[in-house]
C-alpha positions as CSV (number, residue, x, y, z in Angstrom):
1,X,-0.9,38.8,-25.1
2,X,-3.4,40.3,-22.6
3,X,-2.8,43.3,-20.6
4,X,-3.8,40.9,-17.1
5,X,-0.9,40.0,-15.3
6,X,-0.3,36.1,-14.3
7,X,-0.7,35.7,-10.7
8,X,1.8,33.0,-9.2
9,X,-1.3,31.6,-6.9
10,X,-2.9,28.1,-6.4
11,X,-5.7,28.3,-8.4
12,X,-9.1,28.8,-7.2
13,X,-10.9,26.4,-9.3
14,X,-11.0,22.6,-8.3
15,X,-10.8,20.0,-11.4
16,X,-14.0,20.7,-13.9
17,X,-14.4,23.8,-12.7
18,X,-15.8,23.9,-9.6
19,X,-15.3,26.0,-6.3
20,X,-13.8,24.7,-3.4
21,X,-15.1,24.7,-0.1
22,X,-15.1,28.1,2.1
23,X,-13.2,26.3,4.4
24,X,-10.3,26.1,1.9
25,X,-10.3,29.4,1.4
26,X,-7.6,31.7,2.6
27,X,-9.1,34.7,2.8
28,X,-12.8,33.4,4.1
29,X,-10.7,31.2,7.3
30,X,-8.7,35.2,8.0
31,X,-12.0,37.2,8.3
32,X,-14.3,34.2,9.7
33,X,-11.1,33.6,12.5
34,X,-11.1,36.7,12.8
35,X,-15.0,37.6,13.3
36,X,-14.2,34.6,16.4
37,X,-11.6,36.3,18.1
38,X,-13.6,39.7,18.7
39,X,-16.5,38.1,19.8
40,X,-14.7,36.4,22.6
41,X,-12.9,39.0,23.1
42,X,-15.4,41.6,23.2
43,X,-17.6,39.3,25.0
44,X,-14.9,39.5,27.6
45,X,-14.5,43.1,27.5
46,X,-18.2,44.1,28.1
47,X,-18.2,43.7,32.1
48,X,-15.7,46.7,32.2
49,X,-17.9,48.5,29.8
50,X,-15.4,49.1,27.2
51,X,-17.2,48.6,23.7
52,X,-15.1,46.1,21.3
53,X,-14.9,48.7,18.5
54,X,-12.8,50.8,21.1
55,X,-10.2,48.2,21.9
56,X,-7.6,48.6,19.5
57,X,-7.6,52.4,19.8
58,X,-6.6,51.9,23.6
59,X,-4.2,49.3,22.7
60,X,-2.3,51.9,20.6
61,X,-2.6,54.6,22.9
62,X,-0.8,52.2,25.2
63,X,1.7,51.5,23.2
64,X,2.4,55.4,22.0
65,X,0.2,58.2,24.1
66,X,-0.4,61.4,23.0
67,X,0.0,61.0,19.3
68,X,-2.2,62.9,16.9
69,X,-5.6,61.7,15.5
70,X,-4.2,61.5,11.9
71,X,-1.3,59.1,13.0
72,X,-3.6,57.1,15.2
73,X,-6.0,56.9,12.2
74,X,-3.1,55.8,10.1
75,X,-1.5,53.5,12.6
76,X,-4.9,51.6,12.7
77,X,-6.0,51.7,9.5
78,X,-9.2,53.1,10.5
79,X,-10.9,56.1,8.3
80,X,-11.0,59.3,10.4
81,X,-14.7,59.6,10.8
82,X,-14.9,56.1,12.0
83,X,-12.1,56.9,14.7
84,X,-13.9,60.5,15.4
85,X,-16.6,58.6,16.6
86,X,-14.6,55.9,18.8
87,X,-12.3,58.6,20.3
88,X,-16.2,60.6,20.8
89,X,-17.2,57.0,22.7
90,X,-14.0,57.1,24.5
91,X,-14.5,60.2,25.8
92,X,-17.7,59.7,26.9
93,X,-16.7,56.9,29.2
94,X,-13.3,59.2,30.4
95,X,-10.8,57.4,28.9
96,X,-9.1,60.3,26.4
97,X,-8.9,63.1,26.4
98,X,-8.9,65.3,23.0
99,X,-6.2,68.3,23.0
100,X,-5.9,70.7,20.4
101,X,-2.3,71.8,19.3
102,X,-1.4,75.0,20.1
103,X,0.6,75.7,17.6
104,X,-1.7,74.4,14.4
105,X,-5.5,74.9,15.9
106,X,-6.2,71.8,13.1
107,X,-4.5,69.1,14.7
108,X,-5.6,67.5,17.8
109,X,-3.5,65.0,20.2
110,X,-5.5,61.9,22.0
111,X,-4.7,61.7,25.4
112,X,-5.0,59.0,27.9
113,X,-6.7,59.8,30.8
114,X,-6.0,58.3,34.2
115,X,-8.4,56.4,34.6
116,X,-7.2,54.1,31.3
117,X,-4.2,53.8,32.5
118,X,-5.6,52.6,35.5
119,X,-7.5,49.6,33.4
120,X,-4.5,49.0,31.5
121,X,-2.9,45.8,33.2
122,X,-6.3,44.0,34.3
123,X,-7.9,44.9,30.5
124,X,-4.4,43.1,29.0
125,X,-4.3,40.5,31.1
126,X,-8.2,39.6,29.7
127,X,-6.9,40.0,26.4
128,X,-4.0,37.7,27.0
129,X,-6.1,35.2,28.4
130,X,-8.0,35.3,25.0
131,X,-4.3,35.2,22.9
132,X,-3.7,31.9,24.8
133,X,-6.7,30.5,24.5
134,X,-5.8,30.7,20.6
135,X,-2.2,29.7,21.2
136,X,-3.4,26.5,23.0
137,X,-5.1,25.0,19.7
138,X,-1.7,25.4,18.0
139,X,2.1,23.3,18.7
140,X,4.7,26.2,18.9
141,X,6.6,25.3,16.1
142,X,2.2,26.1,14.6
143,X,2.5,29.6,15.9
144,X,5.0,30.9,14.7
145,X,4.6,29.2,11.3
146,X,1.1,30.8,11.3
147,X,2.8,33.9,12.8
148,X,5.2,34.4,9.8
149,X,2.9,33.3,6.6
150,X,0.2,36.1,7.7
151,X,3.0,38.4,7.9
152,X,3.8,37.8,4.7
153,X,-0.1,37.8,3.8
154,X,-0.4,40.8,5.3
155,X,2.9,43.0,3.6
156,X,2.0,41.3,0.1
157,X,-1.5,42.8,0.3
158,X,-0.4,46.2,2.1
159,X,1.9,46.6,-1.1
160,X,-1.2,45.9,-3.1
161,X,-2.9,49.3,-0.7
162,X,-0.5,52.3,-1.5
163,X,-1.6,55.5,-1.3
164,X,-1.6,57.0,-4.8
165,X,-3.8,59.5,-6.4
166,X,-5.6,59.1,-9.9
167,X,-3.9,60.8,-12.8
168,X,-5.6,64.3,-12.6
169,X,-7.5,63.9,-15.8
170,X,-8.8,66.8,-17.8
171,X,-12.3,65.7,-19.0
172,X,-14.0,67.4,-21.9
173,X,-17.6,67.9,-20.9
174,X,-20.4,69.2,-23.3
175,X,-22.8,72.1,-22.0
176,X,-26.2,71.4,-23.7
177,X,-27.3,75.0,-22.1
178,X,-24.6,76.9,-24.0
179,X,-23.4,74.5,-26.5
180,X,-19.9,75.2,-25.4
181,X,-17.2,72.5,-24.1
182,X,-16.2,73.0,-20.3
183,X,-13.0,71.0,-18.8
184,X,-13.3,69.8,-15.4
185,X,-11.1,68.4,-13.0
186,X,-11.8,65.3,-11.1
187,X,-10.8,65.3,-7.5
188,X,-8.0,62.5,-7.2
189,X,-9.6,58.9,-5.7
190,X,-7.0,57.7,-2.5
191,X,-6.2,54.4,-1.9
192,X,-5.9,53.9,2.0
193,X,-2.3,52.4,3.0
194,X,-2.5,49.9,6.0
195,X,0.8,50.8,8.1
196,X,-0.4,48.4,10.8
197,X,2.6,46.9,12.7
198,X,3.3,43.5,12.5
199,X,4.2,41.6,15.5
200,X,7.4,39.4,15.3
201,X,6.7,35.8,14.7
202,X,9.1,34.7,17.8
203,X,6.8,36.9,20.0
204,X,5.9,35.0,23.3
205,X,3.2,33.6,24.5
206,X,2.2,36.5,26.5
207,X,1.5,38.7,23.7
208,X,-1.9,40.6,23.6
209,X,-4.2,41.0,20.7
């Protein structure tokens, strides 16, 4: 018996052994769909100036203002650096404002500023008109079948994502200098936890990205 655990999945290989095409892929149609929908989107976006890697912070910020830059970063998904420097980009164009907590000089809040929430119902309406451009290639009864499997694609692989730490293990280490054995103490290796929201699969049609 091997230690690798039977996966219940179709399986990947195609009778004599041969791949199948991209296009039956899973995974490749989620990130090449995907890849489509920002460039339209962000093609869309560009006349108001608003860069597409900024869009999804100002949709949270929409949804929940004022919330720290570690629960953005975790509502995203996104690393910190990466959001320092979209919140940095955001600033720049006056649409957050960064506020440091008073009470613990470490943690800062993300603003809006007035002048997003002045964008806010012309910038969703373009990205609704993007959702039902997508919606228009599907039946309903499509949608929300689509809706609910990449739901379930999406908790079965954020269940894979759980932040753990590596067992700290004490590793004996030779010093050729001194001829003596030093332990060390490897800094733990984090596995980022996606704690994206999924969207109900009886949404409307009206829904933005």
């Amino acid at each position: 018996m091997t230690g690798r655990r039977k996966l219940d999945t179709v399986n990947p290989l195609l009778e004599g052994g041969q791949l199948p095409e991209l296009g039956e892929s899973l995974g490749f149609l989620i990130c090449d769909t995907a890849r489509y929908v920002k460039r339209v989107l962000y093609a869309r976006l560009a006349p108001y100036g608003i860069p597409g890697s900024c869009w999804f912070v100002l949709r949270a910020l929409w949804q929940q203002d004022g919330v720290s830059q570690r629960e953005l970063s975790a509502t995203l998904g996104m690393a910190e650096p990466a959001l320092m420097m979209t919140l940095r980009t955001l600033e720049k164009l006056g649409l957050v404002a960064r506020v440091r907590d008073t009470a613990d000089k470490r943690r800062m809040f993300v603003n809006l500023t007035a002048h997003a929430h002045g964008l806010k119902d012309e910038l969703l309406d373009v990205a609704s008109e993007v959702n039902r451009s997508m919606h228009a290639a599907m039946s309903e009864p499509q949608r929300q079948a689509m809706m609910l499997g990449l739901a379930s694609v999406h908790k079965q692989l954020a269940g894979a994502c759980v932040d753990v730490a590596s067992p700290a293990v004490e590793l004996a280490v030779n010093d050729a200098s001194t001829g003596t054995v030093a332990t060390v103490r490897p800094r733990p290796a984090l596995l980022r936890s996606s704690l994206i929201r999924t969207r109900a699969a009886t949404s409307n049609n009206t829904k933005v990205n």
